[in-house]
Structure formats: structure tokens, C-alpha cells
C-alpha positions as CSV (number, residue, x, y, z in Angstrom):
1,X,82.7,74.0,80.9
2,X,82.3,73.2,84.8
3,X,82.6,69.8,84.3
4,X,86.2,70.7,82.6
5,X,86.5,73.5,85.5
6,X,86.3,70.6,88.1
7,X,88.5,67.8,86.6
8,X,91.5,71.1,86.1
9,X,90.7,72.9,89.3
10,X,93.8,73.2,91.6
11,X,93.8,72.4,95.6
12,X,94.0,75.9,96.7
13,X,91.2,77.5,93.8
14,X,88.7,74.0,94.4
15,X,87.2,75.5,97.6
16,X,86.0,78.2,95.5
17,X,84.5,77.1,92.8
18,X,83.0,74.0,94.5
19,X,81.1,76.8,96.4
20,X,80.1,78.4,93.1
21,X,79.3,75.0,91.0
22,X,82.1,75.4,89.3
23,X,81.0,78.6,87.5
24,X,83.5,80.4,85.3
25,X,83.9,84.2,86.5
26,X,86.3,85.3,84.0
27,X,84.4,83.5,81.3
28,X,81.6,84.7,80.1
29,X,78.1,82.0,79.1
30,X,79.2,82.9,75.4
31,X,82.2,81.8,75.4
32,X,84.4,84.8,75.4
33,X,86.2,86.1,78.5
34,X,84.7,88.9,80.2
35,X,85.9,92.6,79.7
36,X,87.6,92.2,83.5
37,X,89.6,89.6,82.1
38,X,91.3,91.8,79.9
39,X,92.0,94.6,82.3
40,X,93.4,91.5,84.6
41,X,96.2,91.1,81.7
42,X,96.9,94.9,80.7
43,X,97.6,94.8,85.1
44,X,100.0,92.0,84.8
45,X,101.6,92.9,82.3
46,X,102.2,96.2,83.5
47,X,103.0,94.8,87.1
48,X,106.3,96.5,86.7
49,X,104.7,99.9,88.0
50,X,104.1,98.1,91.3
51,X,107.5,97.4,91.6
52,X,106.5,93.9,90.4
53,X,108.4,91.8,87.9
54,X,105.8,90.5,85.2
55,X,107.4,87.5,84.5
56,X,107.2,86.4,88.3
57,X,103.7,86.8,87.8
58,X,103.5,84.5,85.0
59,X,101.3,87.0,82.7
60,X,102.3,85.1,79.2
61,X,100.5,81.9,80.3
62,X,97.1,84.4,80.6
63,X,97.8,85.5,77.5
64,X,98.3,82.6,75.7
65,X,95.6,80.8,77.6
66,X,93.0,83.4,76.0
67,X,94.8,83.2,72.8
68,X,93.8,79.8,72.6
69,X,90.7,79.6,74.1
70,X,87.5,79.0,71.6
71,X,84.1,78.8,72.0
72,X,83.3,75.6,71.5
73,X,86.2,74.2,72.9
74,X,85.6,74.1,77.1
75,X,89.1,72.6,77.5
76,X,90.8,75.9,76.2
77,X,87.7,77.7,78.0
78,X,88.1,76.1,81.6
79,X,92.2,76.5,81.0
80,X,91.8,80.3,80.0
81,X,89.3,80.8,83.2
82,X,91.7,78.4,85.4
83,X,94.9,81.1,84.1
84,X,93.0,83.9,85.3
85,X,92.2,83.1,88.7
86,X,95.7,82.1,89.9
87,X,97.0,85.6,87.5
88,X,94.4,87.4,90.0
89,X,95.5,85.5,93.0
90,X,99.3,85.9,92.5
91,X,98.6,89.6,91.9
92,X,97.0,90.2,94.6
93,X,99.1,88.5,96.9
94,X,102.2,89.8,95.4
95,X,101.0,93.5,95.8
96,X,100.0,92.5,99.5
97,X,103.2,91.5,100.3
98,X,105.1,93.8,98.5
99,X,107.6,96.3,101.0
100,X,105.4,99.4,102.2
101,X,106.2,102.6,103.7
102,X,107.5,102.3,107.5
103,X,104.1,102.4,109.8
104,X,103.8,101.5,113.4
105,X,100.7,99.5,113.7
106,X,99.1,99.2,117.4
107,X,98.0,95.9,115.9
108,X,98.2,93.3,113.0
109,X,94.7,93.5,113.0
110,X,94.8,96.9,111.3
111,X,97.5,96.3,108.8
112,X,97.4,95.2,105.1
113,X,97.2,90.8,105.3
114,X,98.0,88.5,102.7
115,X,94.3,86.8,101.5
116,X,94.4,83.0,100.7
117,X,93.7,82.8,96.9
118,X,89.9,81.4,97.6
119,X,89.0,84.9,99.7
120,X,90.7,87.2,96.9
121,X,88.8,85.7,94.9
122,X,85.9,85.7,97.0
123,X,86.0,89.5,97.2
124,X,86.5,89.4,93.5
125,X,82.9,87.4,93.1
126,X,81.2,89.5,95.6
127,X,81.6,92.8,94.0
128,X,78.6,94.5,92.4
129,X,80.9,95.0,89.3
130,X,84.0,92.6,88.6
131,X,84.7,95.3,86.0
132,X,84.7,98.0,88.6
133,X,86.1,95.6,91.0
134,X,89.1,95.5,88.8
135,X,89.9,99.1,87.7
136,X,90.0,100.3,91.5
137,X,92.0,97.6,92.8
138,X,88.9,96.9,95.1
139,X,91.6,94.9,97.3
140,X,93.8,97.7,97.8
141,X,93.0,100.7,99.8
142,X,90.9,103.6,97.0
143,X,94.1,105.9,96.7
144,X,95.9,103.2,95.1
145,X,94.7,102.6,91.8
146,X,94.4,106.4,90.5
147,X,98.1,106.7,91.6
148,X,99.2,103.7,89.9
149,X,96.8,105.1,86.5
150,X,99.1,108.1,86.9
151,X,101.8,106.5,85.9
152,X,100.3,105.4,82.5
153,X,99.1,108.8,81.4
154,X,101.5,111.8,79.7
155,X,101.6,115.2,81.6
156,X,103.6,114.3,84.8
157,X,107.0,114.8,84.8
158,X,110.1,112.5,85.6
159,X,110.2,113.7,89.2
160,X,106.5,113.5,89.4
161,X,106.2,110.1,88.5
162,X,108.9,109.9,91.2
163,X,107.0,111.3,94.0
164,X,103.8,109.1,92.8
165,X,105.6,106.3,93.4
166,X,107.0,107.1,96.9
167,X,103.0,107.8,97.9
168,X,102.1,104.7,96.4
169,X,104.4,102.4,99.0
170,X,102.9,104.5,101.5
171,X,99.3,103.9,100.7
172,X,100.1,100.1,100.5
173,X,100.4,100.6,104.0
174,X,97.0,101.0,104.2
175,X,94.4,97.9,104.0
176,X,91.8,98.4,102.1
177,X,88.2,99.9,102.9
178,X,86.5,96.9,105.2
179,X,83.1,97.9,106.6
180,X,82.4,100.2,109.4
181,X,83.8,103.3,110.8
182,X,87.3,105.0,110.3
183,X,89.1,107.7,110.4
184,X,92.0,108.6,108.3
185,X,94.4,111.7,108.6
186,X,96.9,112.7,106.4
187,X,99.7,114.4,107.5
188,X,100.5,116.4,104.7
189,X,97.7,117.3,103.8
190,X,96.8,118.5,107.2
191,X,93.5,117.2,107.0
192,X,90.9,114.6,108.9
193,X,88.2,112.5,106.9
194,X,85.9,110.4,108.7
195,X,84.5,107.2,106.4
196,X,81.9,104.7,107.1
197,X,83.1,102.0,104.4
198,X,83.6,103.7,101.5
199,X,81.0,106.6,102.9
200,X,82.6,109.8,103.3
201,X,80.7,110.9,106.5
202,X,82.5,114.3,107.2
203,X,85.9,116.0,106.7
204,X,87.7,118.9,108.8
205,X,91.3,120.7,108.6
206,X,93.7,119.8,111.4
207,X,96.9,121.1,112.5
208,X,100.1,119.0,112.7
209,X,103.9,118.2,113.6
210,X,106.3,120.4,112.7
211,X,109.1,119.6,110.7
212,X,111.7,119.0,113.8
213,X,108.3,117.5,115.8
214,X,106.8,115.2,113.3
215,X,102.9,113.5,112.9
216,X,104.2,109.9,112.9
217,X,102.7,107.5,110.5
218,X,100.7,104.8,112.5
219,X,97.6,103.1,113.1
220,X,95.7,102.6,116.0
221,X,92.3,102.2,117.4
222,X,90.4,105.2,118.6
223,X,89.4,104.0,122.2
224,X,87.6,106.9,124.6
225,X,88.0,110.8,124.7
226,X,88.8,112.7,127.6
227,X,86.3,115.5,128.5
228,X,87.3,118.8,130.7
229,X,91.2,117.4,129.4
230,X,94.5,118.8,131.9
231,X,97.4,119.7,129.7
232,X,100.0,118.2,131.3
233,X,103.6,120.0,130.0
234,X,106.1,118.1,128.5
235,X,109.5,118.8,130.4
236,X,110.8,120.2,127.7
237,X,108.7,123.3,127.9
238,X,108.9,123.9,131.8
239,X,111.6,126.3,131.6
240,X,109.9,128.7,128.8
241,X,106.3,127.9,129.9
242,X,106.7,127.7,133.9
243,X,109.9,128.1,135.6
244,X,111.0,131.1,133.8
245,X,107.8,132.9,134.4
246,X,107.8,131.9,137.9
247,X,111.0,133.4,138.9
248,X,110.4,136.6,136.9
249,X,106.8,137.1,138.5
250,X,106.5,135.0,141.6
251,X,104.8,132.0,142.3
252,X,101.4,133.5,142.0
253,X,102.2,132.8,138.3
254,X,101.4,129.2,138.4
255,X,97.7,130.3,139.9
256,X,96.9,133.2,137.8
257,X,97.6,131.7,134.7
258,X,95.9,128.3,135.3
259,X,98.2,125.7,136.0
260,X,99.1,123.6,138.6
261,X,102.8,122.0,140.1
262,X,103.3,118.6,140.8
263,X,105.6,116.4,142.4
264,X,105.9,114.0,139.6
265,X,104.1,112.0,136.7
266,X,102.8,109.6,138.5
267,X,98.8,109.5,138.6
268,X,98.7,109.8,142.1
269,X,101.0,113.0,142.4
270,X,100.6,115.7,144.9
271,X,99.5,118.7,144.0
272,X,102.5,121.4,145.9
273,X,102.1,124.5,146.6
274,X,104.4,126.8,144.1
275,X,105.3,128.9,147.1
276,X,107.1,125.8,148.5
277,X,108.8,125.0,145.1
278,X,112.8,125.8,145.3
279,X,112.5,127.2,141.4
280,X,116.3,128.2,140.9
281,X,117.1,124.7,142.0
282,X,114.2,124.0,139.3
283,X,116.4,125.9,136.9
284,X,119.1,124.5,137.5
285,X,117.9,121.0,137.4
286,X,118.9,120.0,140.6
287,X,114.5,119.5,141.6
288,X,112.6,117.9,138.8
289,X,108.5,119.0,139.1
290,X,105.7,118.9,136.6
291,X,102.8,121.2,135.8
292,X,100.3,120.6,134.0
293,X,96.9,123.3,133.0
294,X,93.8,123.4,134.3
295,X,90.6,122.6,132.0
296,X,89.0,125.9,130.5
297,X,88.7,128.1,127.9
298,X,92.2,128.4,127.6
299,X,93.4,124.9,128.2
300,X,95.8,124.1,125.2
301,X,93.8,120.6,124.9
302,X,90.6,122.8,124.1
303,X,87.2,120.7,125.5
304,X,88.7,117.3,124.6
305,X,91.0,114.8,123.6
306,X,90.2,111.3,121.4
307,X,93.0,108.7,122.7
308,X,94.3,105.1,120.5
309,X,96.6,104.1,123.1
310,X,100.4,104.0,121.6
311,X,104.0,104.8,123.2
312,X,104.7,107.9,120.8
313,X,101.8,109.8,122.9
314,X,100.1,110.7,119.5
315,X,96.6,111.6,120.2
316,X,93.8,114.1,118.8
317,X,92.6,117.1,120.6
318,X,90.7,120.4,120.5
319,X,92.6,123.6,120.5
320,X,91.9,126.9,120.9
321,X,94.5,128.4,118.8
322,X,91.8,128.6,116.2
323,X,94.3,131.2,114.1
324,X,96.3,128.2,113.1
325,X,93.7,126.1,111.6
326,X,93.5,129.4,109.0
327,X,96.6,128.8,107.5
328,X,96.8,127.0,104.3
329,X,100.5,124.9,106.3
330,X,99.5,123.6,109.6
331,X,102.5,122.2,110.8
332,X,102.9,123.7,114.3
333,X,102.1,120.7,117.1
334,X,104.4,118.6,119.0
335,X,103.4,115.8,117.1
336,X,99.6,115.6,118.3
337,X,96.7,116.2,115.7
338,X,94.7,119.4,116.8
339,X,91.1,119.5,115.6
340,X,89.0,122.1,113.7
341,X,86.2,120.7,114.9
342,X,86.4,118.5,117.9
343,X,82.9,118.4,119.0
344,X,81.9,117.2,115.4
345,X,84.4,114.3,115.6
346,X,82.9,113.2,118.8
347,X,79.3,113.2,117.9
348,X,80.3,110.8,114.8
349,X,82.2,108.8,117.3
350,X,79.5,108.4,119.9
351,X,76.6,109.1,117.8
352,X,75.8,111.5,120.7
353,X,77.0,115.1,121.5
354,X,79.8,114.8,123.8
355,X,79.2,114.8,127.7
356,X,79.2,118.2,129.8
357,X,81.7,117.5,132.5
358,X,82.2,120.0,135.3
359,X,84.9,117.7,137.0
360,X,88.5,117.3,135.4
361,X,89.6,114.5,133.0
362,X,85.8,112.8,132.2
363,X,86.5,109.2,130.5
364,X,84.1,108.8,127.8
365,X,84.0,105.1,126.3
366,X,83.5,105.1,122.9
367,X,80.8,102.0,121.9
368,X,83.2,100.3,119.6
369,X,86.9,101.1,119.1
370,X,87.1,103.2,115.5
371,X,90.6,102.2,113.5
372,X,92.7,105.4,112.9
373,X,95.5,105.5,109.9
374,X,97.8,108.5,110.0
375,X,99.5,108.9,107.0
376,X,101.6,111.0,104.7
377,X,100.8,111.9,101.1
378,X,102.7,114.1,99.0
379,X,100.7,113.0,96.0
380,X,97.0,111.9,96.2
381,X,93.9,111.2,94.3
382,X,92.2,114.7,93.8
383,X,89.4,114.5,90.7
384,X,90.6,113.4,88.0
385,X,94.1,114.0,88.6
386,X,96.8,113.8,91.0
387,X,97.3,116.6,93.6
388,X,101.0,117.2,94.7
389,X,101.7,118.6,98.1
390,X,104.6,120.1,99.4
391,X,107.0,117.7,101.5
392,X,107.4,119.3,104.5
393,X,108.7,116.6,106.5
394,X,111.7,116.2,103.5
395,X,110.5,112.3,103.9
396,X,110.1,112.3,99.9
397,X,113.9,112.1,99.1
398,X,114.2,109.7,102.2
399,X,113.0,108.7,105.1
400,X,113.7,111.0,107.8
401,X,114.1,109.8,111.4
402,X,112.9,112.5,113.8
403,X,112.5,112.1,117.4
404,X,108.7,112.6,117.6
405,X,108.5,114.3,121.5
406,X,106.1,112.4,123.7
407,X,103.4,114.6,125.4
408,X,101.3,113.7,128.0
């Protein structure tokens, strides 16, 4: 049969199985096709719960192809295992570039990318189990295959099978597991998990945006944390937080309470002296000035923030409101992520306890940059079924377009 696998092979499959001899992987040395093969064509055939028109994916030729094929004829053999491989690689690619869930990417190098048809099937070779390989739709992220499965089983209602759907383009905005470490959070969910590959190295409960303040979902690359962190206010809050107290108690507020003014957001702002501050011109918005709080027990940043650079100022940090993180609905921040356990999430980062810093603002560089995904899943993976959350953000009926704020 490789001989006939040689003479068939097309120009973008030769590549691949010049590299293997031309070894069949969907035939088996008996002649029959292997189990994965058939799994292959039950997933074509059913591409329509992808969102995915069979036809365009050419399923009857598979099937007739293995109709055909006999044992002792490796013409119908090396046409049947030929039919497979470009099945596989259309799949593939079709669900690859099929439309996703809006997420702001820092950079293509984190988002899903359309394999060639030699490296799907590359990844295809290389798996311990092609059988395995197949069922969990090893080239999509993990959460994408048991939601898909959900679709085929009885139990779920109408609505449900809605709202699997929905979660479905949002994990195809997720690429699937590559090696090393990540971090994914889930907004709904209002939980952390920290992966090495497919490892799951730790987990922790995290607070998020609220409804009218939303946890955006993007992807970025967890850089450096910031030890001894200054909460710097966003303007927004200066009248409840600042300027209101100030006039009611006196400029001494600003001191007692652990802040500091400045003149502006630029890095190199003066600090000014609160006494010197015109506050009803404040009020009024006739002077513009910025505070921000100075690292402590109190500090609303906690011991540290963990920064991936992006313009909606979305970043992780410790909190002390520890009260929050009790709830079962943490959806109180300004869009930031607020840790459980901060100092856990650091050591895994740095594989090192985090710095002591007596000075303000320490830089910590972490040794490589760690991909974060943010994302938001009304219905996930849980055992052996599918756990539906509540959709706080109302983004399951539509997409919602909320002004996430920007803090600093």
C-alpha cells in the first residue's frame, strides 16, 4: 500500500508521508481502517454542530472511500487512507478558521492559527493515542470537545443546547494546550487555574468586574509583578474616595488615611502638599490632581500586582478585601482580577517566593513571559457533564459592549 500511497499522494499531504515512508495512519497493517477513522466520519458528518456544513467538508467521499476499500486491494486501501487525511485536514482547518467569540489578543502569537495540512497531521501522528487524539479534539483547546459531545446527548434542554453553543465560539478563541506554562481565568466562573501543558498545577477563586465594569476577554502575556504596589485612583473615584473626605475633615485626611496627591499621571509627578491643594476648585473641576495609596496592609492592590501589558489596564492583584473572595458571585472589581492567593501565583511564576521589598513599586521580572487567556464561560466541562453558570455579564443573549474603566 505505500507504494500506491506514493503514486496518489497530493502536493500538500507528500511532505508528510515522505517523512513517514509513506505509512498509512488511518489504515491499519490488516487492512481495515483503524477505530479513529471511524470517529473521523461520525465528526464530519456531524460538522453541522460546529456550525460547519458537512457537505463543504466533503464527508461522502470518506465514506464511500471506506465503503470500498478491501483488503487485498491497496488501490481502494491507499484511496480510503488518502480520503481521510485531507477529511482530517479540512476539519481541522475549517474549525480553525471558523468565527469565534470577540477577544483582544496582545498578540497573534497567542491566538488560535490555521495549521498547514502536513502539521495537523503531524500533531495527529504524534499523539500517544490517535484514538484519544480524536475524541478530544487534541487540536482544539480541552473544553471544546465535551461541549460539542453535549450536544449529542439527551438531558439538556433547547435553551441549554443554546448556551453550549455560545460557550463553544468562545472557547474556539482559545488555541489549544501547547507546552509550557499558562494561566487561564474565567470570568464567570470567577476563578484562576494555573496549567503546565495539560498539568493542572494549582487553582484559586478570584474576584471580578462587575456587571456595568466588566473582566474583558483577552489574552496577553504575563510579564513582571510589582511588589510594595501604589494604588493609584482612577479619576472617577476622587470625589467619593478623596476630595469629598478632604473637605469634610481637612487635609490631614490624605495623610492619616494613607494616600498621597499628585500633580498629575505622569511618572515623574510631584508629590503636593494637600494643604496647598485648592479642593473646592477640585470639586468643582476647575484643578484636576491625582492620588494614589501608599503600600501597606491596607493598600487596595494588597502585596502585589502580576502585569501583561494591554491598553484596557486589566491586570491581577492581591486584595485585602478577603470577605469578597467568600462569596459564591465575585463580581465587584473595576475590571481587574483580584487574587485569593497572590503569593501562591507568584511562587509558580518565579519558581521562587516573591521578593520582600521595603521600597515602593519593586519590578520583579518574571524568567519567561507566561500567556494569560481571560475568558467567559457560562457553560463548561465539569465531570462528566456540563456545568451552567449564571450570565452575569447578560453577554449570553448578545454581546454586550461595556466601557471596561481603565485603572492605573
Amino acid at each position: 500500500m505505500r507504494v500506491e500511497i506514493g503514486k496518489r499522494v497530493s502536493k500538500d499531504l507528500r511532505a508528510f508521508y515522505a517523512a513517514r515512508g509513506n505509512r498509512p495512519l488511518w489504515i491499519g497493517i490488516d487492512g481495515r481502517p483503524q477505530p479513529a477513522t471511524t470517529i473521523l466520519l461520525r465528526q464530519l458528518e456531524t460538522a453541522d454542530l460546529d456550525g460547519l456544513k458537512p457537505k463543504t467538508l466533503r464527508s461522502g467521499n470518506l465514506e464511500d472511500a471506506l465503503a470500498n476499500a478491501r483488503a487485498n486491494d491497496v488501490a481502494s486501501l491507499a484511496k480510503a487512507e488518502l480520503n481521510a487525511s485531507r477529511g482530517y485536514v479540512r476539519f481541522v482547518q475549517a474549525l480553525r478558521k471558523a468565527p469565534h467569540a470577540p477577544m483582544i489578543y496582545e498578540s497573534d502569537a497567542l491566538a488560535p492559527v490555521v495549521p498547514t495540512a502536513g502539521a495537523a497531521l503531524q500533531r495527529a501522528a504524534a499523539a500517544k493515542s490517535l484514538v484519544g487524539y480524536l475524541q478530544d479534539m487534541g487540536w482544539m483547546h480541552p473544553f471544546y470537545a465535551p461541549l460539542r459531545a453535549a450536544l449529542g446527548k439527551p438531558g439538556y434542554s433547547a435553551e441549554q443546547r443554546r448556551i453550549v453553543q455560545v460557550n463553544m465560539d468562545r472557547v474556539r478563541a482559545l488555541p489549544p494546550i501547547a507546552e509550557g506554562r499558562w494561566v487561564l481565568v474565567d470570568a464567570a466562573a470567577a476563578r484562576l487555574w494555573m496549567y503546565d501543558g495539560s498539568r493542572l498545577a494549582g487553582t484559586m477563586k478570584v474576584v471580578v468586574g462587575k456587571p456595568e465594569t466588566q473582566t474583558p476577554a483577552m489574552a496577553g502575556f504575563l510579564r513582571y509583578a510589582i511588589v510594595n504596589p501604589y494604588w493609584n485612583l482612577p479619576d472617577d473615584l476622587m470625589p467619593s474616595r478623596i476630595t469629598e473626605k478632604v473637605i469634610a475633615n481637612g487635609p490631614g485626611y490624605i495623610k492619616s488615611s494613607g494616600y498621597q496627591v499628585l500633580a498629575s499621571w505622569e511618572e515623574d509627578a510631584s508629590v503636593l502638599d494637600p494643604a496647598a491643594v485648592d479642593w473646592q476648585a477640585v470639586a468643582a473641576g476647575q484643578q484636576v490632581v491625582r492620588a494614589r495609596q501608599l503600600p501597606g496592609p491596607a493598600n487596595f492592590m494588597g502585596a502585589v500586582k502580576f502585569l501583561f501589558p494591554n491598553e484596557q489596564g486589566i491586570y491581577l492583584h492581591d486584595t485585602p478585601e478577603r470577605d469578597l473572595l467568600a462569596k459564591d458571585a465575585r463580581y465587584f472589581s473595576n475590571g481587574c482580577v483580584r487574587l485569593e492567593q497572590a503569593g501562591k501565583l507568584g511562587r509558580w511564576l518565579l519558581g521562587k517566593p516573591l521578593p520582600r521589598s521595603k521600597t515602593p513599586e519593586k519590578r520583579v521580572e518574571l524568567p519567561v513571559p507566561v500567556p494569560i487567556y481571560i475568558t467567559y464561560l457560562t457553560a463548561a466541562p465539569g465531570g462528566t457533564s456540563i456545568r451552567f453558570r449564571p450570565d452575569a455579564y447578560g453577554r449570553d443573549s448578545a454581546q454586550s459592549r461595556v466601557a471596561v474603566r481603565q485603572p492605573r
